[in-house]
TORKOL-4160 file (C-alpha; in steps of 0.2 Angstrom, whole numbers, padded with zeros to 4 digits, m for minus):
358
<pt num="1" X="m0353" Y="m0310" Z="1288"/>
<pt num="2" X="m0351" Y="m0291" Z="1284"/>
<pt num="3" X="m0366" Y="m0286" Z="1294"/>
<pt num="4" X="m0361" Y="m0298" Z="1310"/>
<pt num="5" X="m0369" Y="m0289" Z="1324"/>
<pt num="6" X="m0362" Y="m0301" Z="1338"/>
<pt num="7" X="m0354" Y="m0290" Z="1351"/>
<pt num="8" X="m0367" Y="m0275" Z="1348"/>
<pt num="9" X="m0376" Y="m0271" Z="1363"/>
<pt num="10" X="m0388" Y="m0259" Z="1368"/>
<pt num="11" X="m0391" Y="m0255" Z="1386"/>
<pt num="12" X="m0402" Y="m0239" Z="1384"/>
<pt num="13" X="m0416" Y="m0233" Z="1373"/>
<pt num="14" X="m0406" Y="m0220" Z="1366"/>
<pt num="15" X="m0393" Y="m0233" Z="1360"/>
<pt num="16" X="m0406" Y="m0241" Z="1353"/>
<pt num="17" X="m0414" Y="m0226" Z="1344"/>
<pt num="18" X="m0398" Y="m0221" Z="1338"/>
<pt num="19" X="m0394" Y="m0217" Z="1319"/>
<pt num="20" X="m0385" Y="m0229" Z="1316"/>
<pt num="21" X="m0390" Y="m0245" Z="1326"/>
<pt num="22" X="m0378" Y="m0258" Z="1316"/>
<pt num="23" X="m0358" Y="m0250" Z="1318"/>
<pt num="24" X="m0358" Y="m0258" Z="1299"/>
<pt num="25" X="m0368" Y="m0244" Z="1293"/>
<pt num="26" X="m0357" Y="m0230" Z="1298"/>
<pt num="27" X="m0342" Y="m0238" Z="1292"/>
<pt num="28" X="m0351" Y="m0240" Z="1276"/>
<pt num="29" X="m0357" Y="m0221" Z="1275"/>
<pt num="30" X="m0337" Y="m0216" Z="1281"/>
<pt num="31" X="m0332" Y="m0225" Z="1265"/>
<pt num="32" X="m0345" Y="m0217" Z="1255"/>
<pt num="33" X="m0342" Y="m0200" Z="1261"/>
<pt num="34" X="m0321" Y="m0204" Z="1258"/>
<pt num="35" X="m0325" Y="m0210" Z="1240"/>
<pt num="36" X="m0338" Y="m0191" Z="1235"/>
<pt num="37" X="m0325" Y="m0180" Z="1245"/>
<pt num="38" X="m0310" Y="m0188" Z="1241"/>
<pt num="39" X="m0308" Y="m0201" Z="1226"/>
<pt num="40" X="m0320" Y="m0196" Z="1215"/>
<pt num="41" X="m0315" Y="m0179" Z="1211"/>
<pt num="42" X="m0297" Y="m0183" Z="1208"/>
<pt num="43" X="m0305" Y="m0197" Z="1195"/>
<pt num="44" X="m0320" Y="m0189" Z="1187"/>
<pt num="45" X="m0317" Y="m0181" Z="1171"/>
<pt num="46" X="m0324" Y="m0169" Z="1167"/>
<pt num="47" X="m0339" Y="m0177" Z="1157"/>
<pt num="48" X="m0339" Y="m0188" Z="1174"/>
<pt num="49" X="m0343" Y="m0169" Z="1182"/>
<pt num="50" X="m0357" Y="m0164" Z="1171"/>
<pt num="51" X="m0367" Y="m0180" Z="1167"/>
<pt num="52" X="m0367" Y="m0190" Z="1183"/>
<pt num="53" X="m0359" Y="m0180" Z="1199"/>
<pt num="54" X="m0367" Y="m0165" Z="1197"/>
<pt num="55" X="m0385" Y="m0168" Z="1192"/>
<pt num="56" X="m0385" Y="m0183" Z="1204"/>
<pt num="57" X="m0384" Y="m0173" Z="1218"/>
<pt num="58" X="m0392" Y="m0159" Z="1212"/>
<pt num="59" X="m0409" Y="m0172" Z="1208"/>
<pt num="60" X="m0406" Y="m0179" Z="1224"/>
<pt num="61" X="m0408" Y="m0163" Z="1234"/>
<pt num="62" X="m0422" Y="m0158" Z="1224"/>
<pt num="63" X="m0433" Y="m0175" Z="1227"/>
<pt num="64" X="m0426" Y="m0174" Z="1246"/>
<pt num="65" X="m0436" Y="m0160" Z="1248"/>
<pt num="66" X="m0450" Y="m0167" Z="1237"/>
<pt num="67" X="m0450" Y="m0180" Z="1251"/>
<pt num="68" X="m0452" Y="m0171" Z="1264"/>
<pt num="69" X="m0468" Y="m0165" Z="1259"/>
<pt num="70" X="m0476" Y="m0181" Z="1250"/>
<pt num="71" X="m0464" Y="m0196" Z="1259"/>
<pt num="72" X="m0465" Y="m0190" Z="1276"/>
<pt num="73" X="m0482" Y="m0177" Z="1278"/>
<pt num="74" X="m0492" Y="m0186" Z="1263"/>
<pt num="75" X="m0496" Y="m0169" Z="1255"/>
<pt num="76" X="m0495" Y="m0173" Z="1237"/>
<pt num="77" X="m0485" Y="m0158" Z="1225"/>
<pt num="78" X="m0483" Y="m0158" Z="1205"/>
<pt num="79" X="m0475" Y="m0142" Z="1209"/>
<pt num="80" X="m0457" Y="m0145" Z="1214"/>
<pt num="81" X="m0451" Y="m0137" Z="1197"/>
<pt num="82" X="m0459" Y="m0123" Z="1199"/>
<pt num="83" X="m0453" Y="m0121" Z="1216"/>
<pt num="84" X="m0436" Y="m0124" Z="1208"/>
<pt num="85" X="m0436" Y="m0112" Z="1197"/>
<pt num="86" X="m0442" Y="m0100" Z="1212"/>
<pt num="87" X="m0426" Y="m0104" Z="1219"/>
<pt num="88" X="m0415" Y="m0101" Z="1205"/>
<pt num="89" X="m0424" Y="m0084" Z="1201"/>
<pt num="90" X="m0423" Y="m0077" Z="1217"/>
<pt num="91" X="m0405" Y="m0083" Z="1217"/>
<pt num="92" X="m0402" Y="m0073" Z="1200"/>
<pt num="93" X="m0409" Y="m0057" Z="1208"/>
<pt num="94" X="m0400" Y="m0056" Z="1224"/>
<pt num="95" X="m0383" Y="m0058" Z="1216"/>
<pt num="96" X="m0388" Y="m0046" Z="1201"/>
<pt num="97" X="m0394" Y="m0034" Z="1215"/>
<pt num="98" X="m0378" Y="m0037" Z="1225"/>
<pt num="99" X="m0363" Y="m0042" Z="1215"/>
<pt num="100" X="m0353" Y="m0042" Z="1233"/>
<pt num="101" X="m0365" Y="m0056" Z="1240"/>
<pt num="102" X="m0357" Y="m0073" Z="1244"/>
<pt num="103" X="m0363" Y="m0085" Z="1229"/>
<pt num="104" X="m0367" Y="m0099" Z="1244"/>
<pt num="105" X="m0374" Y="m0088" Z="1255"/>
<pt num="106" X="m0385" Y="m0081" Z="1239"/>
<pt num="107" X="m0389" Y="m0101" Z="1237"/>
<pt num="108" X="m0394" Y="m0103" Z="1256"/>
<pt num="109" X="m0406" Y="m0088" Z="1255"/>
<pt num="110" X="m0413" Y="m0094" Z="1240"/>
<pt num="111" X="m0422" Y="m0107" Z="1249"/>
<pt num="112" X="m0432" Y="m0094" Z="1258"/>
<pt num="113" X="m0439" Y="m0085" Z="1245"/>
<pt num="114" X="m0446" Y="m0104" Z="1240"/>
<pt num="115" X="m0453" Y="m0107" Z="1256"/>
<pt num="116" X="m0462" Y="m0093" Z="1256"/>
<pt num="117" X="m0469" Y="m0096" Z="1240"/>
<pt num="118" X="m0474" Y="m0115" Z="1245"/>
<pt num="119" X="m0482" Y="m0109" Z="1260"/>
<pt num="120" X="m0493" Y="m0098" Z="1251"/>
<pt num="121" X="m0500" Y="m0112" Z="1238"/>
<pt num="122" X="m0498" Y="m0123" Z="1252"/>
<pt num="123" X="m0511" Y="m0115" Z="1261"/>
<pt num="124" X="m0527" Y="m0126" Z="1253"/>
<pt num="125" X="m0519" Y="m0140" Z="1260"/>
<pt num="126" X="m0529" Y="m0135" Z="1275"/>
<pt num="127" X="m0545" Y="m0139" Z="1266"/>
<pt num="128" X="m0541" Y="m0152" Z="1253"/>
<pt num="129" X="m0529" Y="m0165" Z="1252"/>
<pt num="130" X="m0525" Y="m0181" Z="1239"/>
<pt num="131" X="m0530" Y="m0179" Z="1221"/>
<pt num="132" X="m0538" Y="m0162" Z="1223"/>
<pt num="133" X="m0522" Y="m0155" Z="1230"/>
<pt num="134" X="m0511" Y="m0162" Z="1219"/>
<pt num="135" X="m0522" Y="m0154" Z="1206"/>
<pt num="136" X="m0519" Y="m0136" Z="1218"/>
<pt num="137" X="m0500" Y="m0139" Z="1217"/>
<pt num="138" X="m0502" Y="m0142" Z="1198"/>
<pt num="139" X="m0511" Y="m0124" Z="1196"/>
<pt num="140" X="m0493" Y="m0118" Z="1204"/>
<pt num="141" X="m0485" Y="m0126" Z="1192"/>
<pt num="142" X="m0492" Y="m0116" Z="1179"/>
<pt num="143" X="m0493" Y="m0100" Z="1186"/>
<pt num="144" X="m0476" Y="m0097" Z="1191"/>
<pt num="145" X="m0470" Y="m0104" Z="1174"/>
<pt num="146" X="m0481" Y="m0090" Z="1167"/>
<pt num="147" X="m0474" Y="m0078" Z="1181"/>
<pt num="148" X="m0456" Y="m0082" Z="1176"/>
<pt num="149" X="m0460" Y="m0079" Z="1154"/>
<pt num="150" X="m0471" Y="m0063" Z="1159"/>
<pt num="151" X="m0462" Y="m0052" Z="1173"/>
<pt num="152" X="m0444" Y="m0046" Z="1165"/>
<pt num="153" X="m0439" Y="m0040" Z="1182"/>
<pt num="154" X="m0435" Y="m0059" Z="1185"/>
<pt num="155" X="m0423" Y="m0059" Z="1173"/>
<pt num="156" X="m0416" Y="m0040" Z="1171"/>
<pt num="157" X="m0429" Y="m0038" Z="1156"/>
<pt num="158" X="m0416" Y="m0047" Z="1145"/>
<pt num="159" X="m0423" Y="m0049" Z="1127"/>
<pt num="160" X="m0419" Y="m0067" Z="1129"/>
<pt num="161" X="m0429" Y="m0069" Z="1143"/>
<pt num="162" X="m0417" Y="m0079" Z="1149"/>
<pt num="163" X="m0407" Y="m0079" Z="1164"/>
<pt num="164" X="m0386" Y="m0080" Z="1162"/>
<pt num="165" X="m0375" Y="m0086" Z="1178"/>
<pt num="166" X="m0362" Y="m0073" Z="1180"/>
<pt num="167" X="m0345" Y="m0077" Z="1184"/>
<pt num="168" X="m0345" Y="m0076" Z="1203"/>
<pt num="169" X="m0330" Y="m0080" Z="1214"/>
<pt num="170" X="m0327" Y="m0084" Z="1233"/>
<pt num="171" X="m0310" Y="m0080" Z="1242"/>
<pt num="172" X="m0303" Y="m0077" Z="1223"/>
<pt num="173" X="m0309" Y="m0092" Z="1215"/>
<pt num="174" X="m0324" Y="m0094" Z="1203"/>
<pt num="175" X="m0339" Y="m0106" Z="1209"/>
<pt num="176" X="m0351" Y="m0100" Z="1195"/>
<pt num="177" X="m0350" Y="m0092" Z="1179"/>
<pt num="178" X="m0340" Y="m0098" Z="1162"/>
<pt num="179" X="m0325" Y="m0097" Z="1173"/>
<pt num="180" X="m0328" Y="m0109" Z="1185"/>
<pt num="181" X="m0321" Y="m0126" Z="1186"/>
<pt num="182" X="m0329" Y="m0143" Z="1186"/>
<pt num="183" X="m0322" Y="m0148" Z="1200"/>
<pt num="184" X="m0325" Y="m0131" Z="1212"/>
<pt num="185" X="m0343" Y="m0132" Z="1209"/>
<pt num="186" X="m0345" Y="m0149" Z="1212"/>
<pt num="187" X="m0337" Y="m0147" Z="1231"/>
<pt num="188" X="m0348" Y="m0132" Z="1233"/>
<pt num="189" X="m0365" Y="m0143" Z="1225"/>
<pt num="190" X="m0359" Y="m0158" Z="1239"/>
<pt num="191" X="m0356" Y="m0148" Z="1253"/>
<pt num="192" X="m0374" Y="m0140" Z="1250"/>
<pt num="193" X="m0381" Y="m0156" Z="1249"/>
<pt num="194" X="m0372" Y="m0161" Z="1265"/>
<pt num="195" X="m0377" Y="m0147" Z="1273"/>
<pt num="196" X="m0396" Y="m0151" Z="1268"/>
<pt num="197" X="m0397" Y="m0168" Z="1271"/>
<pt num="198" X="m0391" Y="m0165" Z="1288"/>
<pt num="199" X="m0403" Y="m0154" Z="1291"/>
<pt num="200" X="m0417" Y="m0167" Z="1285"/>
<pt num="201" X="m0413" Y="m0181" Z="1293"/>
<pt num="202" X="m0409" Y="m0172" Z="1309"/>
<pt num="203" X="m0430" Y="m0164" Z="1306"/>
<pt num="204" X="m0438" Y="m0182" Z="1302"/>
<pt num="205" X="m0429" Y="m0191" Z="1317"/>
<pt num="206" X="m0438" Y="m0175" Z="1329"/>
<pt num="207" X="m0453" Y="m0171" Z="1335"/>
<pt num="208" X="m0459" Y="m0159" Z="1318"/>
<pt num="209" X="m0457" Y="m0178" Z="1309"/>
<pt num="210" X="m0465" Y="m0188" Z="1321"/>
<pt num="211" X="m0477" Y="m0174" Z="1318"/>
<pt num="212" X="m0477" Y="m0176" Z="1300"/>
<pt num="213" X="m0480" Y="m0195" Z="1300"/>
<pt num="214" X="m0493" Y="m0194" Z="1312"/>
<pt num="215" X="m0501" Y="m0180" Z="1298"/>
<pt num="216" X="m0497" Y="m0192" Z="1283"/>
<pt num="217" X="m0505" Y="m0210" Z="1291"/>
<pt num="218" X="m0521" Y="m0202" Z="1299"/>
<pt num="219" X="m0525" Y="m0182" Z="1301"/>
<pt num="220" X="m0540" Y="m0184" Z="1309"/>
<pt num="221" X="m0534" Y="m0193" Z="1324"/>
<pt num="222" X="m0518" Y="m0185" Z="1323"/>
<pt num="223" X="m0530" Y="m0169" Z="1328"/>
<pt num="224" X="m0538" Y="m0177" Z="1340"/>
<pt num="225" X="m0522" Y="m0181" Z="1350"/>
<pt num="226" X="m0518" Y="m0160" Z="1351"/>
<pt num="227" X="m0505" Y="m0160" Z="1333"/>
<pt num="228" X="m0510" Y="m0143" Z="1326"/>
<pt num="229" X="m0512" Y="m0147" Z="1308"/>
<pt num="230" X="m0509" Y="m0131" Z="1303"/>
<pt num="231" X="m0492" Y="m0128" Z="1309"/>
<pt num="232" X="m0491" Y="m0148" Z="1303"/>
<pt num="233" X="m0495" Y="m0144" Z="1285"/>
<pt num="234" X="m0487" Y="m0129" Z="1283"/>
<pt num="235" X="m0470" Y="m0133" Z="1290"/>
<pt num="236" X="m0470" Y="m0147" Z="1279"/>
<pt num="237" X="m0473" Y="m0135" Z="1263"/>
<pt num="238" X="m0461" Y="m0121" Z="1270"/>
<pt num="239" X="m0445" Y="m0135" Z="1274"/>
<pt num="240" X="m0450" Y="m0144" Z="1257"/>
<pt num="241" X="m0452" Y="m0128" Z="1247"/>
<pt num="242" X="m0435" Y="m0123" Z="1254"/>
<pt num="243" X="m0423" Y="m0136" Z="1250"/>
<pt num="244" X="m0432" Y="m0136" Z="1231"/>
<pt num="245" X="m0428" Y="m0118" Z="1232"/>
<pt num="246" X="m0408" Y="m0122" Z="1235"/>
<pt num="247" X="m0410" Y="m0136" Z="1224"/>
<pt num="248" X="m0415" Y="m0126" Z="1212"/>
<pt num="249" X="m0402" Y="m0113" Z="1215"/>
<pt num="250" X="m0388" Y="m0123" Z="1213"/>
<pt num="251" X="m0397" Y="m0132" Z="1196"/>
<pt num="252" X="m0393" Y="m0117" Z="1187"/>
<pt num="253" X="m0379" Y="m0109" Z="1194"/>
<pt num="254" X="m0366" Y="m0125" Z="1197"/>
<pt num="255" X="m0375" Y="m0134" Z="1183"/>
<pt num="256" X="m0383" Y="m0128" Z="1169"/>
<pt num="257" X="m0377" Y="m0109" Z="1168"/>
<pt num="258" X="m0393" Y="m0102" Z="1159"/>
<pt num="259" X="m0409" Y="m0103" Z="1160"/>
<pt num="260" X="m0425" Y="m0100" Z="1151"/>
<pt num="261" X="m0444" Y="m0101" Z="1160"/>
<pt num="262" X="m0449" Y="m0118" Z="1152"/>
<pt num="263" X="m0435" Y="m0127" Z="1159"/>
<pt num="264" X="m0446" Y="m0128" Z="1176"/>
<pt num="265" X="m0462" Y="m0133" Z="1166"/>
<pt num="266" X="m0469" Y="m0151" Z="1173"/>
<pt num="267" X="m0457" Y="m0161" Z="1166"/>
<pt num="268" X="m0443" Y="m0155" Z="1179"/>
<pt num="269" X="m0457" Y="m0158" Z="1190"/>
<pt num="270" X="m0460" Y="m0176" Z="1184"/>
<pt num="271" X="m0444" Y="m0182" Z="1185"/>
<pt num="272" X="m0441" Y="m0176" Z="1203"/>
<pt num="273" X="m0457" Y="m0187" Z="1206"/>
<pt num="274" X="m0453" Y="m0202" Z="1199"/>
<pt num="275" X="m0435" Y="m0200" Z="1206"/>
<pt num="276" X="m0445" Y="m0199" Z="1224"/>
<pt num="277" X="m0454" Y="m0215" Z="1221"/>
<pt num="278" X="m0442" Y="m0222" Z="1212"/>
<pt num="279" X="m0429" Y="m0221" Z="1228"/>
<pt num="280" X="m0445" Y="m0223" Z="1239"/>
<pt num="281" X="m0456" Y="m0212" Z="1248"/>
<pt num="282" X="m0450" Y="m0207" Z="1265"/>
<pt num="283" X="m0433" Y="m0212" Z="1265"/>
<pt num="284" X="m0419" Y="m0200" Z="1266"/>
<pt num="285" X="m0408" Y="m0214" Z="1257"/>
<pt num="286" X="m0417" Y="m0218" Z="1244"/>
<pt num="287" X="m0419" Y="m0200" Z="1235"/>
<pt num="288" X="m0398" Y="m0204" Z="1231"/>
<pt num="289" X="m0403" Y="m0221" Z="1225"/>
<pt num="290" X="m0416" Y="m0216" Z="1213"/>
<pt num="291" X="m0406" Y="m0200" Z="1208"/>
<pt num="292" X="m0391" Y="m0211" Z="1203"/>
<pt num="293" X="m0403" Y="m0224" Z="1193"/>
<pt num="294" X="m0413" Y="m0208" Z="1184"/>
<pt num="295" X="m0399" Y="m0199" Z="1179"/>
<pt num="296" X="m0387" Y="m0214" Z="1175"/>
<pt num="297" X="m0398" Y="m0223" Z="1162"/>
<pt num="298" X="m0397" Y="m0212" Z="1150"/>
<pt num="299" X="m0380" Y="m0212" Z="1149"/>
<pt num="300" X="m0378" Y="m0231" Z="1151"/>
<pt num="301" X="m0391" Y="m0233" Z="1140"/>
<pt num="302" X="m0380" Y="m0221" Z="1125"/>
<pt num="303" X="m0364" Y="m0227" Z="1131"/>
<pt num="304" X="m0365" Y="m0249" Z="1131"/>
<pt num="305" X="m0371" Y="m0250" Z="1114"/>
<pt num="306" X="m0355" Y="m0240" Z="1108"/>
<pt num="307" X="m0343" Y="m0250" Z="1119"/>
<pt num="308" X="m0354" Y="m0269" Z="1112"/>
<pt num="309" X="m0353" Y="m0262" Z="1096"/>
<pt num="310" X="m0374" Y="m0259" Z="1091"/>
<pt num="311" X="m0379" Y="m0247" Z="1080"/>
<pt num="312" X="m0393" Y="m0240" Z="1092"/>
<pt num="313" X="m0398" Y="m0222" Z="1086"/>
<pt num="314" X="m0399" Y="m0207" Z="1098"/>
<pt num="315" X="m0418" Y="m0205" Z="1096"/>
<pt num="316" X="m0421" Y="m0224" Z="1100"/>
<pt num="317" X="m0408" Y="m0225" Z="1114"/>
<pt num="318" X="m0422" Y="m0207" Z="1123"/>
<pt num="319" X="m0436" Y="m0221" Z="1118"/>
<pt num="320" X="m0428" Y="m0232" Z="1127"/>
<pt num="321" X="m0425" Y="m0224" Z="1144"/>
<pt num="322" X="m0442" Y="m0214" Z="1144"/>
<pt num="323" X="m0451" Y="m0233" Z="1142"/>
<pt num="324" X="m0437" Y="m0241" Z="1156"/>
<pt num="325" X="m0439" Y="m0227" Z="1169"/>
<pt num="326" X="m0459" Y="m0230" Z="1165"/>
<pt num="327" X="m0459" Y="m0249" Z="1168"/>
<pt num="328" X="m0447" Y="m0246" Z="1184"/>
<pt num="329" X="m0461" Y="m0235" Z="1189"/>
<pt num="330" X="m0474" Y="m0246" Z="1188"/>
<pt num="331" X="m0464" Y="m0262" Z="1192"/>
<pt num="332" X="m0460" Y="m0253" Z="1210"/>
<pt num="333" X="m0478" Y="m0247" Z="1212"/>
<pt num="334" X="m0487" Y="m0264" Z="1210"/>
<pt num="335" X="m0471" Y="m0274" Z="1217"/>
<pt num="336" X="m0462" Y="m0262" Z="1230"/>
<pt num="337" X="m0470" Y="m0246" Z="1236"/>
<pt num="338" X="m0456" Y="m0241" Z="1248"/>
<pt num="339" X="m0441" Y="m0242" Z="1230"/>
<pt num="340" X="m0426" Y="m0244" Z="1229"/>
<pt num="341" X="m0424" Y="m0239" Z="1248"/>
<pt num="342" X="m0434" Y="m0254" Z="1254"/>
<pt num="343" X="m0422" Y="m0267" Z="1243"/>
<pt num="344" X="m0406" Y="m0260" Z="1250"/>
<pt num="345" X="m0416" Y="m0263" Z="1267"/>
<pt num="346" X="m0420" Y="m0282" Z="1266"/>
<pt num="347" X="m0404" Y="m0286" Z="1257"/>
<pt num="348" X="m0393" Y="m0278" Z="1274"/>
<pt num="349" X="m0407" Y="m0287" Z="1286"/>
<pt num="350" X="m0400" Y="m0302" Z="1276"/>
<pt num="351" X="m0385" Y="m0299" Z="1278"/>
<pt num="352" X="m0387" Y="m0297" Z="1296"/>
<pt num="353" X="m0394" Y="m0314" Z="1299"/>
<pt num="354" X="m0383" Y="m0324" Z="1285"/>
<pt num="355" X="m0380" Y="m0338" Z="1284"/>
<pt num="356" X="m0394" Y="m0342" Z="1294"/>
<pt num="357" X="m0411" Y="m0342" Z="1281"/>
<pt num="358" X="m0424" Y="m0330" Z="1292"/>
């Protein structure tokens, strides 16, 4: 009934290949974007801000660009935190090296330092691929978490060896720093992510993804027909690295304000990945779904036994999510590949044909 598509037609292939084929689905995402923009900000508290907005998109951004690379061009990455954390140091440098930069623009041009830095490990994807590379992209891991304790230019060789977000304002209002407000930094975090998912969607419905796909289901015969793997390959670690890199930007400065060199080690790397397959692999949608599930559980999980009134310790209530968000990954592995991003799809093509059974 909410799906009826009687009265839809299409009378040209570009209709048909349009984004969104069904008028239900843009009607839906108006009212998605009216309820991010406009309703949840004048609700959200400001624990609302910190523990589910704001790393909710920030995650969600990160795994975007971890899809690229594995979803969409089947290069497999354990590096995504590293790249993050390439991101947030380059970040820290440009607006320590120029206090009159714009803090976004600073965040943008992030990206690029990132995407350089991907390209460059991305480099023996030419020759390997699968396991191996995964094991290539692990080596990155390692060695730029190393790079980030080691080199004190990175961080202004502060005896901490940590980086500190300094207070940093656009047309004389604070978006970073101790000064800034919830609620500004989560408009500036949204419309970055916005921005990037624009741009994503946009690159996978083009050629380059077409491209990409053709890369992830078959390389050989994709050569074979004249792709140029590559410019394949390497576009797909360059446009990947980037949006981690501005992921990663924005993960310290409009989140967690400081940051020390193991707060990019594997584990940041391990839970973009299993937000990726979580949400499914190649789906632009489903990196929001599993970020909203992997960032969410924990705070159902230590908030539903206060409100029922069980006396469930902090330490069993981590137990408890690291063992759900493993048997979620496994369940989805064995029962659906494609996540979270697959169910939303068969429940709308349900929807379209209720109530007729198939």
């Amino acid at each position: 009934m909410l799906y009826r598509t009687a009265g839809q037609f299409k009378t040209s292939y570009k209709a048909d290949m349009a984004l969104f084929p069904v008028r239900q689905d843009a009607v839906l995402l108006a009212v998605i974007l009216a309820l991010v923009w406009g309703v949840f900000p004048l609700l959200a508290s400001e624990f609302a801000f910190q523990t589910l907005l704001i790393p909710i998109l920030i995650y969600a951004l990160a795994a975007l660009g971890l899809n690229i690379l594995t979803g969409y061009a089947g290069q497999l990455s354990l590096g995504t935190g590293a790249f993050m954390g390439v991101g947030a140091y380059a970040c820290y440098k440009m607006v320590t090296l120029f206090p009159w930069m714009n803090p976004v623009v600073a965040i943008l041009l992030s990206g690029l330092f990132s995407a350089g830095v991907g390209v460059m490990f991305g480099i023996p994807s030419l020759r390997i691929k699968g396991f191996y590379l995964a094991i290539a992209t692990l080596a990155a891991q390692f060695f730029l978490v190393w790079l980030f304790e080691k080199w004190g230019w990175l961080y202004n060789d502060n005896a901490s060896g940590a980086i500190q977000v300094p207070n940093l304002d656009m047309f004389g209002i604070y978006v970073a720093g101790p000064q800034a407000s919830s609620l500004v930094q989560y408009y500036v975090v949204l419309a970055v992510v916005t921005l990037m998912t624009l741009l994503c969607i946009n690159l996978t419905r083009g050629n380059l993804g077409r491209t990409w796909k053709a890369t992830r289901d078959m390389d050989i015969a994709a050569e074979l027909i004249g792709i140029n793997l590559l410019r394949s390959k390497l576009m797909a670690f360059a446009v990947s690295s980037y949006v981690v890199g501005v992921a990663g930007a924005l993960f310290v400065f409009m989140w967690r304000g400081a940051a020390e060199p193991n707060l990019f080690d594997i584990p940041l790397s391990f839970r973009v990945l299993f937000i990726a397959i979580i949400g499914g692999l190649g789906s632009i949608l489903g990196n929001y779904l599993g970020a909203i599930l992997i960032v969410g559980l924990p705070v159902v999980l230590n908030t539903l036994p206060q409100a029922l009134g069980l006396p469930i310790s902090s330490a069993t209530v981590e137990h408890l999510n690291v063992m759900i968000v493993g048997a979620l990954i496994v369940f989805f592995l064995i029962i659906e590949p494609h996540g979270l991003a697959r169910l939303w799809a068969l429940i709308r093509e349900k929807l379209i044909i209720w109530p007729f059974p198939h």
